[in-house]
FIFI-165511 format. One record per residue: residue number from 1; residue in one letter; x negated, y, z negated of N, C-alpha, C in turn. Coordinates in Angstrom, 1 decimal, padded with zeros to 4 digits. Example, Ala and Ser with C-alpha at 12.3 -4.5 7.8 and 13.67 -1.06 7.14 Angstrom:
<tormars>
<1 A <-013.2 -005.7 -007.8> <-012.3 -004.5 -007.8> <-013.2 -003.3 -007.8>>
<2 S <-012.8 -002.2 -007.1> <-013.7 -001.1 -007.1> <-012.9 000.0 -007.9>>
</tormars>
This chain:
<tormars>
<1 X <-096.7 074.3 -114.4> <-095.6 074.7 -113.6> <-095.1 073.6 -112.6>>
<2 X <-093.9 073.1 -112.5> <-093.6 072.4 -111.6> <-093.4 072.9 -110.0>>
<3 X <-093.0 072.7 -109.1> <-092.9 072.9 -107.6> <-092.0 074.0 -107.6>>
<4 X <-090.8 074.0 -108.3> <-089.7 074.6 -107.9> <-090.0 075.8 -108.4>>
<5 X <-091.0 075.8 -109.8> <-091.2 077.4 -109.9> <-092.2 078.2 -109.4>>
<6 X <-093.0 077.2 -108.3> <-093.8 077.7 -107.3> <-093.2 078.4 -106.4>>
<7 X <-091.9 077.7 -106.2> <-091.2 078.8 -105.0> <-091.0 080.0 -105.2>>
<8 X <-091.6 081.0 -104.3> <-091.0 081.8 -104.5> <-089.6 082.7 -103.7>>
<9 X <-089.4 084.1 -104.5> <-088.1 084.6 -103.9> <-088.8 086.2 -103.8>>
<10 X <-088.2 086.8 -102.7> <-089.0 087.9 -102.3> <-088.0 088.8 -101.7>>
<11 X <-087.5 089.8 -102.2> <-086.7 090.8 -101.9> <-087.7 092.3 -101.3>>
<12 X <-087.6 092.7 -099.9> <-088.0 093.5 -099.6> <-087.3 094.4 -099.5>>
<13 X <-087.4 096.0 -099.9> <-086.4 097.3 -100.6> <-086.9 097.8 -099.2>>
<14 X <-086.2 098.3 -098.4> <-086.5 099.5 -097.8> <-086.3 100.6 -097.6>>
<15 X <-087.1 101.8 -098.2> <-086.1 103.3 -098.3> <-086.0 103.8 -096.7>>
<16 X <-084.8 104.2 -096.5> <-083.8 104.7 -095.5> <-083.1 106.2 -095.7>>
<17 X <-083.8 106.6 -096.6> <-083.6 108.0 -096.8> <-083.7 109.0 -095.8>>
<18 X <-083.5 110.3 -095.8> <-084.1 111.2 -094.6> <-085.3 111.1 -094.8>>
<19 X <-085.6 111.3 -095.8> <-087.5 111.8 -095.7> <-088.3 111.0 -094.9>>
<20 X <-087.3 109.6 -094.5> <-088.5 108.6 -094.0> <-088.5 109.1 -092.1>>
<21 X <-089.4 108.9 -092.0> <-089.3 109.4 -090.2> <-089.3 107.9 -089.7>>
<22 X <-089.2 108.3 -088.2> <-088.8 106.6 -087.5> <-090.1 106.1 -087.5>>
<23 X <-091.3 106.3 -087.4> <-092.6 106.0 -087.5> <-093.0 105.2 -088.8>>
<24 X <-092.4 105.8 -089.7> <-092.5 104.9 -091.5> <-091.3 103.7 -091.3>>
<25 X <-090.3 104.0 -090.5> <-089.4 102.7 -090.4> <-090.2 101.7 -089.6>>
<26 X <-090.3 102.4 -089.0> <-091.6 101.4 -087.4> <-092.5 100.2 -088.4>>
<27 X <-092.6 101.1 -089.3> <-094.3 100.9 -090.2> <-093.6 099.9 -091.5>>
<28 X <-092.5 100.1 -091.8> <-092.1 099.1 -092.6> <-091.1 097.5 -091.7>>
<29 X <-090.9 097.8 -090.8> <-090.2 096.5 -090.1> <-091.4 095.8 -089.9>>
<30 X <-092.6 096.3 -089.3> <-093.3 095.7 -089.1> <-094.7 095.1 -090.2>>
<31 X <-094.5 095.4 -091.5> <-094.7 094.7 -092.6> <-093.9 093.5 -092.8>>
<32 X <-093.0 094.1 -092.7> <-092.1 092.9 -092.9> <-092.4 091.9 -092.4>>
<33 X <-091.7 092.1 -090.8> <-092.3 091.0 -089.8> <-093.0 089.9 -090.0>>
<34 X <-094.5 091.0 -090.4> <-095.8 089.9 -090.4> <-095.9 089.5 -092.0>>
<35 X <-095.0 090.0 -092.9> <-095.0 088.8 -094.5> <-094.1 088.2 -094.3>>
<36 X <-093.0 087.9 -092.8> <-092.4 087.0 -092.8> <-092.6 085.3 -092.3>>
<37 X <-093.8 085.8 -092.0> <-094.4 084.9 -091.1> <-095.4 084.4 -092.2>>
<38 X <-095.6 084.5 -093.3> <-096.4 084.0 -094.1> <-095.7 083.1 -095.5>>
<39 X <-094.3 082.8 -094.7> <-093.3 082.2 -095.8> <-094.2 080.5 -095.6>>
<40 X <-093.5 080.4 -097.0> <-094.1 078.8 -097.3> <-092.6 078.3 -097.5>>
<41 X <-092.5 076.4 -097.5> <-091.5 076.0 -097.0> <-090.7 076.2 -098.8>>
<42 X <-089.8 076.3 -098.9> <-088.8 076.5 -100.0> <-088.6 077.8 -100.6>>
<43 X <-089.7 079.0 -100.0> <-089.5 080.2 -100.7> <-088.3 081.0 -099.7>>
<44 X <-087.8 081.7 -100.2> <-086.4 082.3 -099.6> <-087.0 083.9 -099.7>>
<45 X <-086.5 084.6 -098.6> <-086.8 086.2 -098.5> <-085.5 086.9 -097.8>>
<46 X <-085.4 088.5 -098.7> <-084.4 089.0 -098.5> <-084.9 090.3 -097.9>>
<47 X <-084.0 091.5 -097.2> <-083.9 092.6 -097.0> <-082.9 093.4 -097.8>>
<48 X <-083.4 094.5 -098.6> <-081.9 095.9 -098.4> <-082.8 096.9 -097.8>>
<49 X <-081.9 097.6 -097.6> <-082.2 098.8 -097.4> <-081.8 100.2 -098.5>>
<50 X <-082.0 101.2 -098.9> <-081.3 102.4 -099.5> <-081.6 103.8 -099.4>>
<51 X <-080.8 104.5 -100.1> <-080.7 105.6 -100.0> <-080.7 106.6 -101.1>>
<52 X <-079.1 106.7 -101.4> <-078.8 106.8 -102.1> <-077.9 105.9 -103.0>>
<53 X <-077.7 104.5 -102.5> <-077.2 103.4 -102.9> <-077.9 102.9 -102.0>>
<54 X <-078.3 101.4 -103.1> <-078.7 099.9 -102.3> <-077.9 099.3 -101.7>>
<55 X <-077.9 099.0 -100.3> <-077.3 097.9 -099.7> <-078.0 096.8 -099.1>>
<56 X <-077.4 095.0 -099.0> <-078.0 094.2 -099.0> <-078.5 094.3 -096.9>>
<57 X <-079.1 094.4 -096.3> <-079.4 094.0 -094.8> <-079.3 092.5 -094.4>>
<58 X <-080.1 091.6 -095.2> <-080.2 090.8 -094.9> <-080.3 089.7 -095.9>>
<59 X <-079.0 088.9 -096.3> <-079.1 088.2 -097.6> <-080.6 087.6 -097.9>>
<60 X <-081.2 086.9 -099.3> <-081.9 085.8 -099.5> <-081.9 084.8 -098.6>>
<61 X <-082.9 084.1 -097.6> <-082.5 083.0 -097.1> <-084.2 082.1 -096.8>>
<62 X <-083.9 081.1 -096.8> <-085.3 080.3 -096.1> <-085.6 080.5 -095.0>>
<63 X <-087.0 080.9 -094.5> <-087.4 080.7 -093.5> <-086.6 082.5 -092.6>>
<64 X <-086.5 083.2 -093.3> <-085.6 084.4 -092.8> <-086.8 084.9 -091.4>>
<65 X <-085.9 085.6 -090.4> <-086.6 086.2 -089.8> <-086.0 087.5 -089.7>>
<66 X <-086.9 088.8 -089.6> <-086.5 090.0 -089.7> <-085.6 090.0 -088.4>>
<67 X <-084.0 091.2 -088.4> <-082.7 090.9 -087.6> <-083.8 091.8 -086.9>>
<68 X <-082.9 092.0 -085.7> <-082.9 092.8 -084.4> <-083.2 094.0 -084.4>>
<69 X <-082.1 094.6 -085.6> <-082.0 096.0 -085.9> <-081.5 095.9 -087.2>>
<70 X <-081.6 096.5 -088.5> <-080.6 096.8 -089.5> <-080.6 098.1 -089.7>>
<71 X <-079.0 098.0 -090.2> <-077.9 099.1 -090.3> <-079.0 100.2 -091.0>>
<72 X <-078.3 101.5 -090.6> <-078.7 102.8 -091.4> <-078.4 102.9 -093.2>>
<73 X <-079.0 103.4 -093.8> <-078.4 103.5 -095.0> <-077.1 104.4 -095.1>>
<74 X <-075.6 104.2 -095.4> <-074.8 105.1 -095.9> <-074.9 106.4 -096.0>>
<75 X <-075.6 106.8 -097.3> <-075.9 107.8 -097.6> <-077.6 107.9 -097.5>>
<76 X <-077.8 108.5 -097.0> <-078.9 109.0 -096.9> <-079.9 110.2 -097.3>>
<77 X <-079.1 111.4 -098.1> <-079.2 112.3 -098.8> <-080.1 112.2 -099.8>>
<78 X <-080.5 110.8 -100.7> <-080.8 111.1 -101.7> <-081.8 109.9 -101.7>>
<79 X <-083.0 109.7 -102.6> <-083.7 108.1 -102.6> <-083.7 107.8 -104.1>>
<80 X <-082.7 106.8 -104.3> <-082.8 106.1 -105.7> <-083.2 104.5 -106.3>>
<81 X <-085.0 105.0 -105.9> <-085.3 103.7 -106.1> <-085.2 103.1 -107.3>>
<82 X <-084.9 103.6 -108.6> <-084.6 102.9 -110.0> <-083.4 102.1 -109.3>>
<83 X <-082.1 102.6 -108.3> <-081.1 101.7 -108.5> <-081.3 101.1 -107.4>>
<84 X <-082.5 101.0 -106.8> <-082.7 100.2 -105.5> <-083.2 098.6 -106.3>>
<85 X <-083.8 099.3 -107.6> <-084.9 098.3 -108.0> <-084.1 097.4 -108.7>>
<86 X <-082.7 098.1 -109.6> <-081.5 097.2 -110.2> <-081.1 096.4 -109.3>>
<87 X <-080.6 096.8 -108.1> <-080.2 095.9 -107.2> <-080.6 094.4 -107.1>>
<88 X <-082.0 094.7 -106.5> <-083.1 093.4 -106.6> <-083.0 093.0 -107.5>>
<89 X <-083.2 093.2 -108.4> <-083.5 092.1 -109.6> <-082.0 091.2 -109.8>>
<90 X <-080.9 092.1 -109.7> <-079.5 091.2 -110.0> <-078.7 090.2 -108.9>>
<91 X <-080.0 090.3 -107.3> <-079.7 089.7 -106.1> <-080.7 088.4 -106.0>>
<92 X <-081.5 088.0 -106.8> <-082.6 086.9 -107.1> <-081.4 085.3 -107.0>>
<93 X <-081.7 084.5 -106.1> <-081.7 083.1 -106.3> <-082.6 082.8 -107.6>>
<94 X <-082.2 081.4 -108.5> <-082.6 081.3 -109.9> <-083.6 080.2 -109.5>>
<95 X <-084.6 080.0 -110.2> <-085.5 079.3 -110.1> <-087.1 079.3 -109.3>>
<96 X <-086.8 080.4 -109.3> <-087.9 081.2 -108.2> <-088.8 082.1 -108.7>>
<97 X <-090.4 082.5 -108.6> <-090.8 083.2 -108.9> <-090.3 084.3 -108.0>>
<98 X <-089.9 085.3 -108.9> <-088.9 086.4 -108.1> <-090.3 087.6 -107.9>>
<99 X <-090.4 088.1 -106.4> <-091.0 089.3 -106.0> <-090.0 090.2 -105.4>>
<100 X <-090.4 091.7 -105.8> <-089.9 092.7 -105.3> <-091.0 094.0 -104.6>>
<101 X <-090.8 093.8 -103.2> <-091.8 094.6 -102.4> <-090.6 095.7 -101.9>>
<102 X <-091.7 097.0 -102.3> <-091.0 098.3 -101.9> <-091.6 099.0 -101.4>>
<103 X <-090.8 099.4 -099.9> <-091.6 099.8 -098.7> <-090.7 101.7 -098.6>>
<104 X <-091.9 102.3 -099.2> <-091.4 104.2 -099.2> <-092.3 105.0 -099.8>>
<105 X <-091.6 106.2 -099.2> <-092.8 107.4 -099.0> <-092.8 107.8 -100.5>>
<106 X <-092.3 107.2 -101.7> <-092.1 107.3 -102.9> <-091.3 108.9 -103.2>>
<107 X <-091.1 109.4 -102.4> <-090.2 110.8 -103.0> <-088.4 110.0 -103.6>>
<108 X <-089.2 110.2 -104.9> <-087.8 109.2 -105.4> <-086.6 111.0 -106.1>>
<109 X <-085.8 110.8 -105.8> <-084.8 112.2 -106.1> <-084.0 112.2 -107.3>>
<110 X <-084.2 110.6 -107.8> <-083.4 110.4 -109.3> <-084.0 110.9 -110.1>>
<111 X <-085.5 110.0 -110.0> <-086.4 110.3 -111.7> <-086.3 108.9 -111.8>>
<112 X <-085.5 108.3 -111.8> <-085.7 107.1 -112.0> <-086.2 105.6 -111.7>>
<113 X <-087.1 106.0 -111.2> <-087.9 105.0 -110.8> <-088.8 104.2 -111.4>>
<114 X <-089.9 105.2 -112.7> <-090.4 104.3 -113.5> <-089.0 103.5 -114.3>>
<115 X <-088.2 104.2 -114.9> <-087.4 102.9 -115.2> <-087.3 101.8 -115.5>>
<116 X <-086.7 101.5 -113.8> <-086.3 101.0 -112.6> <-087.4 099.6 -113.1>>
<117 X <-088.8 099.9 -112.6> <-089.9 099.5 -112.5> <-090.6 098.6 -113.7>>
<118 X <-090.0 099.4 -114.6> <-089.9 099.0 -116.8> <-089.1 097.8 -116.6>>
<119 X <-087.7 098.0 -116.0> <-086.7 096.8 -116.3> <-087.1 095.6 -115.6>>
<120 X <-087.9 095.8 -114.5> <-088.3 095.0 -113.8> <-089.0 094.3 -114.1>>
<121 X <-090.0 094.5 -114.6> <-091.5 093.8 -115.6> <-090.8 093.2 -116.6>>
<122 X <-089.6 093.8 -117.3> <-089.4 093.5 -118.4> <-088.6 091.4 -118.4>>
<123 X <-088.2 092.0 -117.2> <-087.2 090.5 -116.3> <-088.3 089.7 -115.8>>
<124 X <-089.6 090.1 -115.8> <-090.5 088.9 -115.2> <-090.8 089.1 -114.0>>
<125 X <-090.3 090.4 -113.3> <-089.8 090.3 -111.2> <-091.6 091.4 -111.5>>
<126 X <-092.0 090.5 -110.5> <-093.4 091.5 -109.7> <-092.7 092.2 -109.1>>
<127 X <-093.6 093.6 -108.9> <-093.2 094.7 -108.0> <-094.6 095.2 -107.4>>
<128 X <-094.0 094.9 -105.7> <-095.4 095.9 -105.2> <-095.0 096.6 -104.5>>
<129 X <-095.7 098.0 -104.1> <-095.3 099.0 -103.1> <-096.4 099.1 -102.0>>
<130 X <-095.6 099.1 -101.5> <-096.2 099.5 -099.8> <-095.8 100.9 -099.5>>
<131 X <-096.9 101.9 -099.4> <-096.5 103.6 -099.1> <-095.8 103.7 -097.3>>
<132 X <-094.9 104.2 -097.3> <-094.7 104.5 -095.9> <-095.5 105.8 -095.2>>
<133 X <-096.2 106.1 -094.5> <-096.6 107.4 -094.1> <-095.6 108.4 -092.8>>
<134 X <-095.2 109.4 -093.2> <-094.3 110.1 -092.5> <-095.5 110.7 -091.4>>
<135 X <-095.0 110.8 -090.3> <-095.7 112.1 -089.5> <-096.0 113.4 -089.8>>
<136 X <-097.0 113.7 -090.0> <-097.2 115.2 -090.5> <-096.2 116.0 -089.8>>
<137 X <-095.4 116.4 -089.8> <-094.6 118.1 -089.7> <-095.5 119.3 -089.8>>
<138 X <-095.7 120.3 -088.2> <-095.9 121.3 -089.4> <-095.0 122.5 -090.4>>
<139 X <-095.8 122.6 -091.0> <-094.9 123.3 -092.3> <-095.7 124.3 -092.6>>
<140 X <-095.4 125.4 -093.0> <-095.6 126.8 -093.9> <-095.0 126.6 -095.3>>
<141 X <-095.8 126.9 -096.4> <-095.0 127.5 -097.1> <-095.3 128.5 -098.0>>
<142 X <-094.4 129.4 -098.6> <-094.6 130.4 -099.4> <-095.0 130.1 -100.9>>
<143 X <-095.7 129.9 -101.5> <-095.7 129.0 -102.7> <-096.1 130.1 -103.6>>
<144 X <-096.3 131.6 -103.7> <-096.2 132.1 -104.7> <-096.2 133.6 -104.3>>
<145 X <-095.3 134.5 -104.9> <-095.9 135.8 -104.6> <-095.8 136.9 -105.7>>
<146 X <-097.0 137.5 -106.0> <-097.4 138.0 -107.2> <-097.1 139.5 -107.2>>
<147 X <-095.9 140.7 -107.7> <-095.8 141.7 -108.0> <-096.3 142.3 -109.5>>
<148 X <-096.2 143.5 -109.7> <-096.5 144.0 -110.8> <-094.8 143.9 -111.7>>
<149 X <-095.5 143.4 -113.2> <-094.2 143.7 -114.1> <-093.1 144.6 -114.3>>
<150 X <-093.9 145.9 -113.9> <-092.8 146.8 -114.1> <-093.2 148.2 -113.1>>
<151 X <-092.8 148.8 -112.2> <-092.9 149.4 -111.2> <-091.6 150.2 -111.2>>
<152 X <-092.0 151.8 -111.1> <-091.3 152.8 -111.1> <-090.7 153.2 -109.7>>
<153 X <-089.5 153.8 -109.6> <-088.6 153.7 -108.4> <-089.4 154.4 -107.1>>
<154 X <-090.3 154.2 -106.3> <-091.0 155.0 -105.2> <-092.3 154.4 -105.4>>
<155 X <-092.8 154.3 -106.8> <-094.1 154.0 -106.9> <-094.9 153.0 -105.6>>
<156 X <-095.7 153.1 -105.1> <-096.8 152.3 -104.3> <-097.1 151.2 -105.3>>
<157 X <-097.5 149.5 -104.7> <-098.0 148.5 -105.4> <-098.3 147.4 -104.6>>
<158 X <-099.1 146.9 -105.4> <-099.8 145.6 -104.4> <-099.0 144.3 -104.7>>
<159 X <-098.9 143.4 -103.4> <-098.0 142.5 -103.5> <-099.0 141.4 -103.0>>
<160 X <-099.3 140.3 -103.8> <-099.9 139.2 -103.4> <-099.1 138.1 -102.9>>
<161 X <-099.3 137.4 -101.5> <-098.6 136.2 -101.5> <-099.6 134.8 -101.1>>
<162 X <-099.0 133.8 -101.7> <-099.8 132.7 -101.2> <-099.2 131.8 -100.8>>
<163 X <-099.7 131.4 -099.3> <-099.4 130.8 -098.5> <-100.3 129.9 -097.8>>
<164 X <-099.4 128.6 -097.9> <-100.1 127.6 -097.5> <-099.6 127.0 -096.7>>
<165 X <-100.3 126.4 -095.4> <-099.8 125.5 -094.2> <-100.6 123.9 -093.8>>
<166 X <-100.1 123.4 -093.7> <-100.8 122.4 -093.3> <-101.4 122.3 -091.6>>
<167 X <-101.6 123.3 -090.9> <-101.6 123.3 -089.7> <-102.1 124.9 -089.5>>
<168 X <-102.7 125.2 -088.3> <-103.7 126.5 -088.2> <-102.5 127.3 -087.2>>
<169 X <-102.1 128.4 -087.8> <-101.0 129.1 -087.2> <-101.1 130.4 -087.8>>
<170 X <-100.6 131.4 -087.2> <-100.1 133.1 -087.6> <-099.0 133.4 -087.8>>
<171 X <-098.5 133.9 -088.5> <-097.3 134.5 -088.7> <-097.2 135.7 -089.2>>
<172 X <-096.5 136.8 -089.0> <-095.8 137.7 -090.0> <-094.9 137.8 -090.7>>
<173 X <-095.4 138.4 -092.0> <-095.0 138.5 -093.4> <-094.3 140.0 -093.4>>
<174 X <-092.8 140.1 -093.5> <-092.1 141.1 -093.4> <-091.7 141.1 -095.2>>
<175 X <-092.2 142.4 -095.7> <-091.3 142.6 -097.3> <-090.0 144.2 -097.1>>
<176 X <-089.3 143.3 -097.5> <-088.2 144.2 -098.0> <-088.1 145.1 -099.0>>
<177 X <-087.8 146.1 -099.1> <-087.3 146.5 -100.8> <-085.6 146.8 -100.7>>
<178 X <-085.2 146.2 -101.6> <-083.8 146.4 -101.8> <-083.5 147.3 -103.3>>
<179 X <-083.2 148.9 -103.3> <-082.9 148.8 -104.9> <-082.2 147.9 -105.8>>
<180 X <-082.3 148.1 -107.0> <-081.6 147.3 -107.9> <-081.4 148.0 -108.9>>
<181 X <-079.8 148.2 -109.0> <-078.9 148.9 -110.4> <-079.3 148.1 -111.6>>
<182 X <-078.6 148.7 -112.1> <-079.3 148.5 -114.2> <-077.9 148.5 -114.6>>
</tormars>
């Protein structure tokens, strides 16, 4: 290999979705940061950010230093890292071994991410992920509740529910009956 294709080119993705909390942003600028500080002379490094579309933050450049602040994602509703990952690959300076580092909590909303990840390898571009970790929330949830198949109008019956929390808490469990016409 000659010099030039030692250089490398390094696109960092950052998901900007809701799911990410400011703590996993925190946790990804500050990756950044410190793999920007590990540039060698001729390799060039980028920023986007996404959502539900890729946008560029901060072109390809030598010697880049992460900005001040970058912009929010647009849309933020949805996380499409398959088209975060198109993005990168068709934003590469030529001559470069091209890297693509992707910094998210991986809740991708397309599906399309292995893809994404397929076309990637397929073009030559490494791909690494860096997981974001969100702050725990606490959360309940109702994750299943088990009646009988067929139950006659007044009849008495047992109603199982399962519930799970990530956190030690009480609640009450109110059931309804509402009839229902034929």
């Amino acid at each position: 290999m000659d010099a030039a294709s030692q250089e490398l080119a390094v696109l960092f993705l950052v998901d900007d979705s809701a799911s990410i909390s400011a703590s996993a942003t925190k946790q990804a600028r500050e990756f950044i940061t410190a793999s920007l500080r590990g540039q060698h002379s001729g390799d060039v490094a980028g920023v986007a950010g996404f959502g539900a579309r890729p946008e560029l933050w901060q072109a390809p450049a030598t010697n880049l230093q992460a900005a001040a602040q970058w912009p929010r994602a647009a849309d933020r509703k949805a996380t499409d890292i398959g088209g975060a990952l198109d993005f990168a690959s068709a934003i590469f300076p030529p001559g470069k071994v091209r890297r693509v580092v992707l910094l998210t909590d991986g809740n991708d909303t397309t599906g399309r991410a292995l893809a994404g990840a397929a076309r990637l390898a397929a073009a030559g571009v490494e791909l690494l992920t860096v997981p974001l970790r969100n702050d725990a929330a606490p959360e309940v949830l109702v994750e299943k509740v088990e009646v009988p198949r067929r139950l006659k109008s007044g009849e008495p019956f047992d109603l199982t529910a399962h519930i799970r929390s990530n956190v030690a808490t009480t609640t009450k469990v109110k059931a309804l009956s509402k009839p229902v016409s034929h």
